[in-house]
PDB file of N, CA, C and O in Angstrom, chain B, residues numbered from 101:
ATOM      1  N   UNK B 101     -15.589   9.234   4.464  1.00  0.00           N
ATOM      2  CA  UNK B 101     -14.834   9.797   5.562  1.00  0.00           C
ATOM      3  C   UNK B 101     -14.328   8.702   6.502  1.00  0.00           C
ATOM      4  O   UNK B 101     -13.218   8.570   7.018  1.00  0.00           O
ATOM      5  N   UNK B 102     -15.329   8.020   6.581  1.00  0.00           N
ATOM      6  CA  UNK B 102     -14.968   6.579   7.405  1.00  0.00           C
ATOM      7  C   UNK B 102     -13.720   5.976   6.834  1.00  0.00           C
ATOM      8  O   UNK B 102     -13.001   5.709   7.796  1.00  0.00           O
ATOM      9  N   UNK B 103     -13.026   5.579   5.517  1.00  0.00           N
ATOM     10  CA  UNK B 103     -12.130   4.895   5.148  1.00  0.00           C
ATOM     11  C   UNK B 103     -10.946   6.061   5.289  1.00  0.00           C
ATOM     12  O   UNK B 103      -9.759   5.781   5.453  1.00  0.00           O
ATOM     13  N   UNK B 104     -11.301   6.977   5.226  1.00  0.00           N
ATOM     14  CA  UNK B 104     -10.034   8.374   5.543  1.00  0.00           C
ATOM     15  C   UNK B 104      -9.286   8.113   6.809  1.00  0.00           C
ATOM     16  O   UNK B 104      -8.078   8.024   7.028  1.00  0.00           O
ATOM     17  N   UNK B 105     -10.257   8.022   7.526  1.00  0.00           N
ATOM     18  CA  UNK B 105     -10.539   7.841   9.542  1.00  0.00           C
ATOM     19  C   UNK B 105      -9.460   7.081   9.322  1.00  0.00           C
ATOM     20  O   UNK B 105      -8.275   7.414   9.332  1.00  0.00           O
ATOM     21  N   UNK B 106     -10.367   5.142   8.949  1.00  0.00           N
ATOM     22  CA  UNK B 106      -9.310   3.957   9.004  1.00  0.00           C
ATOM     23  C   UNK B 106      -7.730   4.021   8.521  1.00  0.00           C
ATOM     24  O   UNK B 106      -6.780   3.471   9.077  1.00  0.00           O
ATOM     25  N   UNK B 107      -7.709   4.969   7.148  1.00  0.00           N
ATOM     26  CA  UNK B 107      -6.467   4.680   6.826  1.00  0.00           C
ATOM     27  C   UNK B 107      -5.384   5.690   7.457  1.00  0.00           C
ATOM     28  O   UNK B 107      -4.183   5.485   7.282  1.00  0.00           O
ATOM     29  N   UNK B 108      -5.880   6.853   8.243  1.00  0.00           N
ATOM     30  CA  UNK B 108      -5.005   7.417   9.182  1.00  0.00           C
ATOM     31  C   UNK B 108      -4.848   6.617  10.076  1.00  0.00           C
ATOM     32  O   UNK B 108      -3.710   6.597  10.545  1.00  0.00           O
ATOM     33  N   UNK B 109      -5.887   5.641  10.681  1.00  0.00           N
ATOM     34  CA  UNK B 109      -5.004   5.134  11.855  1.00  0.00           C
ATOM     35  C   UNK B 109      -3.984   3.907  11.433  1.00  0.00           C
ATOM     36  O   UNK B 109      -3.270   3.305  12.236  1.00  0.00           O
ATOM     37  N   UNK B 110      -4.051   3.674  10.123  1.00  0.00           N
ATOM     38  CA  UNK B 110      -3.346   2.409   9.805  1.00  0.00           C
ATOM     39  C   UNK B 110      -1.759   3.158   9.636  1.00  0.00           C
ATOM     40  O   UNK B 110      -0.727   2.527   9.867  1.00  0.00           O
ATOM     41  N   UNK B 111      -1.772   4.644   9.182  1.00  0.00           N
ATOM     42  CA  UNK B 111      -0.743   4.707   9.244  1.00  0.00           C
ATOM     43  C   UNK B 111       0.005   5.191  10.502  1.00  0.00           C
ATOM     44  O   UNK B 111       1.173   4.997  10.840  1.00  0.00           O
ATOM     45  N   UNK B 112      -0.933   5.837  11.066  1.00  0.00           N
ATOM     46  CA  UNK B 112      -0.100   5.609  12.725  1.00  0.00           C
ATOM     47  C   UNK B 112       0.317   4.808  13.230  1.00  0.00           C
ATOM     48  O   UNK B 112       1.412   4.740  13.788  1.00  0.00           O
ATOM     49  N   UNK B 113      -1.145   3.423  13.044  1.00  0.00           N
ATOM     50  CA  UNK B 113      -0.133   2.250  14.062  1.00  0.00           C
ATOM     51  C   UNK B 113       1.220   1.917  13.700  1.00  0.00           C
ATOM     52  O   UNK B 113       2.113   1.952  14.546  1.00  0.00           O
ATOM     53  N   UNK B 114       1.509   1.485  12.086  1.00  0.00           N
ATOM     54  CA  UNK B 114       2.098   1.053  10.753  1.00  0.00           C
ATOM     55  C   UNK B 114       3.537   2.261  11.564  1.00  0.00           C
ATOM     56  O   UNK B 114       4.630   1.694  11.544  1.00  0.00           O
ATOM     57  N   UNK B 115       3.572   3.475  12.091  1.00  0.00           N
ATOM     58  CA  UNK B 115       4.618   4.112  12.148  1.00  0.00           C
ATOM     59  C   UNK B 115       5.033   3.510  13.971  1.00  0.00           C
ATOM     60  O   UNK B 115       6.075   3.056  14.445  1.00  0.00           O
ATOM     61  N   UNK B 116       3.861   3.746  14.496  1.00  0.00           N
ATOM     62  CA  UNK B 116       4.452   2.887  15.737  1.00  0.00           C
ATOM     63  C   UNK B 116       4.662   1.499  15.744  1.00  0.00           C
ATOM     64  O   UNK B 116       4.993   1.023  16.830  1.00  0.00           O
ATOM     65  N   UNK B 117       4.562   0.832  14.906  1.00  0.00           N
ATOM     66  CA  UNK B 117       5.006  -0.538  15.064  1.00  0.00           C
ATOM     67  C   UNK B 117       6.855  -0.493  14.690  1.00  0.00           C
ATOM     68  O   UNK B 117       7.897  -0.903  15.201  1.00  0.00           O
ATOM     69  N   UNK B 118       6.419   0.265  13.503  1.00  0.00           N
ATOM     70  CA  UNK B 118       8.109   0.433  13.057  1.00  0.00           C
ATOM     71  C   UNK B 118       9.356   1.016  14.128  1.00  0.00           C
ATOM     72  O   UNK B 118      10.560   0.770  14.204  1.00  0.00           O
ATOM     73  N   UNK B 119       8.302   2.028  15.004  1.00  0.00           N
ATOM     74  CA  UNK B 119       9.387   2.659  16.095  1.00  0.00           C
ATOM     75  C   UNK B 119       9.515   1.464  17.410  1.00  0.00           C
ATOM     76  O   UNK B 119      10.286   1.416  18.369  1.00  0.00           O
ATOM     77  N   UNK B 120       8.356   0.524  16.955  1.00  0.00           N
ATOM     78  CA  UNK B 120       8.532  -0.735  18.638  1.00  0.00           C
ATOM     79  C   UNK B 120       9.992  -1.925  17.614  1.00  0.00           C
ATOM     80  O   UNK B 120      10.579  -2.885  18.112  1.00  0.00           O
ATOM     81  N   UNK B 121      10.136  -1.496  16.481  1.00  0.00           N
ATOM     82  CA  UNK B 121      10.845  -2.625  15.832  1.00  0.00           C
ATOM     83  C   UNK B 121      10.521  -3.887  15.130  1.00  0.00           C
ATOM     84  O   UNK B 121      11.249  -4.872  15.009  1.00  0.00           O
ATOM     85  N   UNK B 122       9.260  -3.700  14.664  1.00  0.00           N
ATOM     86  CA  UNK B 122       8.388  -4.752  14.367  1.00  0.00           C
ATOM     87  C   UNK B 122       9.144  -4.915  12.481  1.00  0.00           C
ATOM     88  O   UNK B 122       9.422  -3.972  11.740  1.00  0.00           O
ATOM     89  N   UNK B 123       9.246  -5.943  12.273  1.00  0.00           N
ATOM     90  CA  UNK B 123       9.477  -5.872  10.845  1.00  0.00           C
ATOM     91  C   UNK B 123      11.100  -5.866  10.472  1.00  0.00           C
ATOM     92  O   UNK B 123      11.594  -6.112   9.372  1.00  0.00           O
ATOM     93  N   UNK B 124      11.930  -5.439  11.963  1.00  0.00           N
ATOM     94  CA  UNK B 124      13.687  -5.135  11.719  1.00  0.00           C
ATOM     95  C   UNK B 124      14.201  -6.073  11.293  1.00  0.00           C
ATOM     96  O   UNK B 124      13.862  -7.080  11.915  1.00  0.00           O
ATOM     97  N   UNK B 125      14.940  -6.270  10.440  1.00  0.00           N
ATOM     98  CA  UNK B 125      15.941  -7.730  10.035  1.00  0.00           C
ATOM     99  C   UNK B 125      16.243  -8.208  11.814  1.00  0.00           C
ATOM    100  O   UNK B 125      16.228  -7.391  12.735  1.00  0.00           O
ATOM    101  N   UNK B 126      16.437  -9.321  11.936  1.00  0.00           N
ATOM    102  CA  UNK B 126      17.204  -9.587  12.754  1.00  0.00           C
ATOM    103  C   UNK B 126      18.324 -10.366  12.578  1.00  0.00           C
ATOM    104  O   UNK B 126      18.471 -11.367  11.877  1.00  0.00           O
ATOM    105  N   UNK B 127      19.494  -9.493  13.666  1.00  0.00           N
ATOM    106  CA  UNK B 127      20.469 -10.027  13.420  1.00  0.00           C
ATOM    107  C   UNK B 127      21.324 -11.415  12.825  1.00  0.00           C
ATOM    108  O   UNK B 127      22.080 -11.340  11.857  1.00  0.00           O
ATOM    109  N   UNK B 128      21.048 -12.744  13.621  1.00  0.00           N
ATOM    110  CA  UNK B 128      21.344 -14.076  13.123  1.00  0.00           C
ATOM    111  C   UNK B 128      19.966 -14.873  12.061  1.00  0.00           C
ATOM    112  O   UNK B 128      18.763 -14.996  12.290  1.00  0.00           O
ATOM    113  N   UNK B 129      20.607 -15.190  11.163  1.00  0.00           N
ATOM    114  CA  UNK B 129      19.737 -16.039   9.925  1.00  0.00           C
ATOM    115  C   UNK B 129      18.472 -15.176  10.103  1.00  0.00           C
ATOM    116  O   UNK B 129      17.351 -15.551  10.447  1.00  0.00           O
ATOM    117  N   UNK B 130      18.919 -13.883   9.777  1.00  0.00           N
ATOM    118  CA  UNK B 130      17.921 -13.028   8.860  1.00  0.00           C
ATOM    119  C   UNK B 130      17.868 -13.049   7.420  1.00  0.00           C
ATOM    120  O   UNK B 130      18.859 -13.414   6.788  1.00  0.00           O
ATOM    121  N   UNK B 131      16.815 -12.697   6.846  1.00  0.00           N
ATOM    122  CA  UNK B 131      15.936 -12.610   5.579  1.00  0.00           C
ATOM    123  C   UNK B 131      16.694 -11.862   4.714  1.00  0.00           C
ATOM    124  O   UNK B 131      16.166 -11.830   3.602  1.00  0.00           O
ATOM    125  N   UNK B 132      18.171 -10.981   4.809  1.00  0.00           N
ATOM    126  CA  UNK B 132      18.852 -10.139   4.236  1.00  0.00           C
ATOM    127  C   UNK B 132      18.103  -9.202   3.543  1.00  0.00           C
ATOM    128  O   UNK B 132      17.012  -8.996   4.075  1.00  0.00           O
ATOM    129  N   UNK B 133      18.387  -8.367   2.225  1.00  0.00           N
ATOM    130  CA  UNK B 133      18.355  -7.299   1.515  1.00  0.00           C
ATOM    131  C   UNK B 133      16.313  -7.330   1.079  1.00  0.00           C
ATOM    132  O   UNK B 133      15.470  -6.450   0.906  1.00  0.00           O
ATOM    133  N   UNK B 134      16.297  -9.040   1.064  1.00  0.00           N
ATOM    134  CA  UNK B 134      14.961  -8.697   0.761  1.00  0.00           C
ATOM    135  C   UNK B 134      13.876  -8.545   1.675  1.00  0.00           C
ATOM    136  O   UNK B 134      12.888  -7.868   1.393  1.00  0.00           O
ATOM    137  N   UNK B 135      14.086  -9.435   3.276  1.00  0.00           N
ATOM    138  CA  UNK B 135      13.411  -8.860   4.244  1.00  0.00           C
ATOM    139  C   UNK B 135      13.480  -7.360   4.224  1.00  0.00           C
ATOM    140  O   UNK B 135      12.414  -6.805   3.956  1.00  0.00           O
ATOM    141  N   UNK B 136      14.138  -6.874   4.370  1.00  0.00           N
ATOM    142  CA  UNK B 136      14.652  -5.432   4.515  1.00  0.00           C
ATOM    143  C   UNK B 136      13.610  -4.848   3.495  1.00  0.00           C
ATOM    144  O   UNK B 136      12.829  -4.068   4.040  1.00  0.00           O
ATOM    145  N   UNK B 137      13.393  -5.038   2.095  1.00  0.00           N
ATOM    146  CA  UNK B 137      13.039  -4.284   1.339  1.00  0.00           C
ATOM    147  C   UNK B 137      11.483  -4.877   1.838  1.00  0.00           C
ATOM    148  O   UNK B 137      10.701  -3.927   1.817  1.00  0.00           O
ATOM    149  N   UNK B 138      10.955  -5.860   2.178  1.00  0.00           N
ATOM    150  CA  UNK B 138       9.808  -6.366   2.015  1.00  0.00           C
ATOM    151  C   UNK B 138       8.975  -5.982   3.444  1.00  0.00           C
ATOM    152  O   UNK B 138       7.746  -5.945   3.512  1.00  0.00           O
ATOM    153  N   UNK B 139       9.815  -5.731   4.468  1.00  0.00           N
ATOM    154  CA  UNK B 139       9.335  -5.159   5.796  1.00  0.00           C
ATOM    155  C   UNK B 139       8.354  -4.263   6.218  1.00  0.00           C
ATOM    156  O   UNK B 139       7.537  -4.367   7.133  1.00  0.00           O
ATOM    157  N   UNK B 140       8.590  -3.204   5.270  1.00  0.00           N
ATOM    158  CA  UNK B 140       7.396  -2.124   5.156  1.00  0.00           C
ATOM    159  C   UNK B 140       5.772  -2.528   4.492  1.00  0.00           C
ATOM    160  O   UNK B 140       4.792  -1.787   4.419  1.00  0.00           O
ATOM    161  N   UNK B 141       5.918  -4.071   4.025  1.00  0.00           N
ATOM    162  CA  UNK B 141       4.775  -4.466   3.694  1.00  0.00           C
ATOM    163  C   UNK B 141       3.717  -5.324   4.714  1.00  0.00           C
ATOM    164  O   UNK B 141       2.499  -5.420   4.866  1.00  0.00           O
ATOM    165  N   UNK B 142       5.068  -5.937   5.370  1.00  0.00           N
ATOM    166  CA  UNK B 142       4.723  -6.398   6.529  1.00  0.00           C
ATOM    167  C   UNK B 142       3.799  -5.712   7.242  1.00  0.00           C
ATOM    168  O   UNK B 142       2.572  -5.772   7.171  1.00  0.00           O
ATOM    169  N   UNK B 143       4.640  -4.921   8.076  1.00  0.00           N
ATOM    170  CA  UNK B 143       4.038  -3.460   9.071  1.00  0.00           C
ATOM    171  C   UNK B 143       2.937  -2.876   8.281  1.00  0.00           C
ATOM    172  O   UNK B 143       2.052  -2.760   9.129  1.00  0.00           O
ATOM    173  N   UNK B 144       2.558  -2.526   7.390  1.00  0.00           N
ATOM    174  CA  UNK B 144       1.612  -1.882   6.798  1.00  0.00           C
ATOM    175  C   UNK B 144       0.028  -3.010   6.987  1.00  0.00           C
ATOM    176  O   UNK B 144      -1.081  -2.888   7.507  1.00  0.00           O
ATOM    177  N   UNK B 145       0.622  -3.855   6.376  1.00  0.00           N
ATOM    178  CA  UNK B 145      -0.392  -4.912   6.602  1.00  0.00           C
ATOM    179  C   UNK B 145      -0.597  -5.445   7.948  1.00  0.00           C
ATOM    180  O   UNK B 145      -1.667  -6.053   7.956  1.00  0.00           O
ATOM    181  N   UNK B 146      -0.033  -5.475   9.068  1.00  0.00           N
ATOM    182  CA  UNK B 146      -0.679  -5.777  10.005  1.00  0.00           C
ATOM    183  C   UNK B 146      -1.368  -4.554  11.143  1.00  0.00           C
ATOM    184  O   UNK B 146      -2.165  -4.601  12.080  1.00  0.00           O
ATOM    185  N   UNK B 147      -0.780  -3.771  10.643  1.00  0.00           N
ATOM    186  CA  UNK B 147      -1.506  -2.143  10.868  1.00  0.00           C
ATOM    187  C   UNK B 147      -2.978  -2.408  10.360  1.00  0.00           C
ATOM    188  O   UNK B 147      -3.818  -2.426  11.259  1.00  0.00           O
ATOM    189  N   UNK B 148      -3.420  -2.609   9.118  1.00  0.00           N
ATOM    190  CA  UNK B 148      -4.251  -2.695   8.338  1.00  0.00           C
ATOM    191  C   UNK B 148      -4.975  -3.425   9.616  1.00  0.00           C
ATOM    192  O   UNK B 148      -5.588  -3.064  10.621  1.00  0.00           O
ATOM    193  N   UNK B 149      -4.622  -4.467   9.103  1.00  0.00           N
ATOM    194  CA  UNK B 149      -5.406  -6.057  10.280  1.00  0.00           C
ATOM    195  C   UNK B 149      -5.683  -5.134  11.572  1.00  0.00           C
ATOM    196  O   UNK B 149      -6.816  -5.305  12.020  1.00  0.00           O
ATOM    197  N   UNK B 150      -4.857  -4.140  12.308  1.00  0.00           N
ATOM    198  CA  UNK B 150      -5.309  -3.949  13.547  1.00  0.00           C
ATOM    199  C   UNK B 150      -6.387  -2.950  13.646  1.00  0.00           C
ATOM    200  O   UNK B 150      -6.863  -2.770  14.766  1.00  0.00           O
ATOM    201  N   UNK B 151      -6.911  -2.182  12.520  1.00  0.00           N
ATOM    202  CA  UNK B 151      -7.430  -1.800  12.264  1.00  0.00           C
ATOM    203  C   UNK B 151      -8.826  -1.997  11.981  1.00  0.00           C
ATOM    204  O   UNK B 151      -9.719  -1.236  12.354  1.00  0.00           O
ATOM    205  N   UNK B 152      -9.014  -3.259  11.170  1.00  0.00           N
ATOM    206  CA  UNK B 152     -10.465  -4.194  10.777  1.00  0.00           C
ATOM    207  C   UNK B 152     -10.335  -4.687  12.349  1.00  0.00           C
ATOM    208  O   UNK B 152     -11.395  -4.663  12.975  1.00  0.00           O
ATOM    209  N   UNK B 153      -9.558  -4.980  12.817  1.00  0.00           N
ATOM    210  CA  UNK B 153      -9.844  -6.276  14.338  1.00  0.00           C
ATOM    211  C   UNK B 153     -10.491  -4.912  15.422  1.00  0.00           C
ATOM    212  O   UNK B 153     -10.678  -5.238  16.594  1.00  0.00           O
ATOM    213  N   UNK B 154     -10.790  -3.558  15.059  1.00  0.00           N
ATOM    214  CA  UNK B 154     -11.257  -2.652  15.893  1.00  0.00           C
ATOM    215  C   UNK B 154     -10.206  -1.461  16.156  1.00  0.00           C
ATOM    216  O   UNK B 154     -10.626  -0.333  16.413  1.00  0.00           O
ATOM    217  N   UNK B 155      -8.884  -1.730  16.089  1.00  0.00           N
ATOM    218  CA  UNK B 155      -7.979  -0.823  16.284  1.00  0.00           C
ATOM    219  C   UNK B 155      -7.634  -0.008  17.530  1.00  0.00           C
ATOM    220  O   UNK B 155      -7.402  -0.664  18.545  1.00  0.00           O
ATOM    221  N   UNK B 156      -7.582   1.000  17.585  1.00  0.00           N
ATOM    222  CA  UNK B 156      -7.145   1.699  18.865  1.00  0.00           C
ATOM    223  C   UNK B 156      -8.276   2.706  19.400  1.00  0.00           C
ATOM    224  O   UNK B 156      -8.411   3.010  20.586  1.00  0.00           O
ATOM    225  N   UNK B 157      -8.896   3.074  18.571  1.00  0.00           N
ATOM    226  CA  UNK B 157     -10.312   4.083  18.700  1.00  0.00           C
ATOM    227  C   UNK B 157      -9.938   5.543  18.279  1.00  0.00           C
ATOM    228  O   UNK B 157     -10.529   6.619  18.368  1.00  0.00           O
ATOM    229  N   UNK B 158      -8.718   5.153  17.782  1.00  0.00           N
ATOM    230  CA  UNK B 158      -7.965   6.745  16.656  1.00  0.00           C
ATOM    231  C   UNK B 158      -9.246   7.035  15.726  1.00  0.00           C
ATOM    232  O   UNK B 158      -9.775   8.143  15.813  1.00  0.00           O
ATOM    233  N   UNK B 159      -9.786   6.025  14.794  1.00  0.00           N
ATOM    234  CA  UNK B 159     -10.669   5.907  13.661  1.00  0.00           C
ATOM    235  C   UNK B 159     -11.634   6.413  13.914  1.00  0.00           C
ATOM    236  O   UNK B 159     -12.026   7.199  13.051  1.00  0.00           O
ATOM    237  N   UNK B 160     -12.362   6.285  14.954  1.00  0.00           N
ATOM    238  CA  UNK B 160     -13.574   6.691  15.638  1.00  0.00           C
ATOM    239  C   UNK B 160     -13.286   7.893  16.018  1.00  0.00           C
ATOM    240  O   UNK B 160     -14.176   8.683  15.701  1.00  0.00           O
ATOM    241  N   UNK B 161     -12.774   8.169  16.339  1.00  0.00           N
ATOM    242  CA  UNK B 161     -12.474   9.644  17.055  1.00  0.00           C
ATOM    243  C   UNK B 161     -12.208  10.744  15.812  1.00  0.00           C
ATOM    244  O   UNK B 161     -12.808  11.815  15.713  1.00  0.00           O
ATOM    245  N   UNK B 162     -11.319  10.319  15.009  1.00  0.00           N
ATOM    246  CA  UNK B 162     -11.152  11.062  13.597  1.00  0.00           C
ATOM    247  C   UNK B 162     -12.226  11.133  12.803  1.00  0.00           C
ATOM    248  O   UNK B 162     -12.291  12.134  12.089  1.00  0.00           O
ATOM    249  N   UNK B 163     -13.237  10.206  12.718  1.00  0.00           N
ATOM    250  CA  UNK B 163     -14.099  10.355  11.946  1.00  0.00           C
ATOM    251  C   UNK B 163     -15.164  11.375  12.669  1.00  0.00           C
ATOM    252  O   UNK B 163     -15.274  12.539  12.283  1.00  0.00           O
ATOM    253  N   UNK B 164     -15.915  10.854  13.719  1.00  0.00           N
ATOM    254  CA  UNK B 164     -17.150  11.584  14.359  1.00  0.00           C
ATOM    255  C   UNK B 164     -16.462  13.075  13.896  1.00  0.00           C
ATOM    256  O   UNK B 164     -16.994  13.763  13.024  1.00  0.00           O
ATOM    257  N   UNK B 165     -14.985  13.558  14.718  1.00  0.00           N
ATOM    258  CA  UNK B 165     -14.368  14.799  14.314  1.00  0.00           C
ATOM    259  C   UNK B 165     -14.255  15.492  12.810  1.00  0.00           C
ATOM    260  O   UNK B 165     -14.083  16.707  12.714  1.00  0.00           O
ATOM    261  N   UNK B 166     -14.341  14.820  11.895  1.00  0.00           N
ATOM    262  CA  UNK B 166     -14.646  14.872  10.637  1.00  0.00           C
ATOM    263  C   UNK B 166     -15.993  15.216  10.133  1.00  0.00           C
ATOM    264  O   UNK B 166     -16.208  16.030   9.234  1.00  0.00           O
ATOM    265  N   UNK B 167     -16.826  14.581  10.735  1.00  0.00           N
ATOM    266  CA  UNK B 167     -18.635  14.734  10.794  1.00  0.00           C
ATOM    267  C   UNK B 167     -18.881  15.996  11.085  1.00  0.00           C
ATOM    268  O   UNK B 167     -19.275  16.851  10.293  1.00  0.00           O
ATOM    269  N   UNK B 168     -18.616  16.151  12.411  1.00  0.00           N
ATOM    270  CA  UNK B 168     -18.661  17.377  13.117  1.00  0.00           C
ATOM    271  C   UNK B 168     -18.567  18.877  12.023  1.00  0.00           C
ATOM    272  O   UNK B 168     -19.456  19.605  11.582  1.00  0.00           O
ATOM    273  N   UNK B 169     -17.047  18.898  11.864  1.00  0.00           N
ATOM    274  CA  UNK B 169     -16.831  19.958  10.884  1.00  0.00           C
ATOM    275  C   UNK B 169     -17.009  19.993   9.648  1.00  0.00           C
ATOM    276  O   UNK B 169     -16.596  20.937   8.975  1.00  0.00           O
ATOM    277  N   UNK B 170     -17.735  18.843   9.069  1.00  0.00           N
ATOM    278  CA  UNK B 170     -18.297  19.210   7.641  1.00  0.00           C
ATOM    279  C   UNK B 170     -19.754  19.544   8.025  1.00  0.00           C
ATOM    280  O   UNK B 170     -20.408  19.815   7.017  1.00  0.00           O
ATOM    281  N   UNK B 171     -20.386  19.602   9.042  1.00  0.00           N
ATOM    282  CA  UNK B 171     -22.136  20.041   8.645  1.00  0.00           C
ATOM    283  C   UNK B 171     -21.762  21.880   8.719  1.00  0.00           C
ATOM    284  O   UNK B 171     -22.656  22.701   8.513  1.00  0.00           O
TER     285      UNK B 171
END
């Protein structure tokens, strides 16, 4: 249940990073077609990382809540 927890919050952060712009080509001497395609690996993975580094306390909260309603 614990890795369920973690990987919901990885994909939350992973969706708010994308809405702060984290990962966007940028405009001058950008990475072109393959940044672009490779971006979502980016963001995913440092979602991940913020996640092991303790995260936001989404994980914790989802899980205990998880505990709860399975006894």
């Amino acid at each position: 249940m614990r890795d369920l927890a973690n990987e919901l919050e990885a994909t939350f952060l992973a969706e708010m990073l994308k809405s702060a712009g984290v990962g966007k080509s940028r405009e001058s001497m950008g990475g072109g077609a393959g940044e672009e395609q490779f971006s979502s690996f980016m963001v995913k993975a440092q979602a991940d990382q913020m996640v092991r580094a303790g995260g936001i306390g989404l994980a914790e909260s989802l899980f205990e809540s998880l505990k709860e309603s399975s006894k």
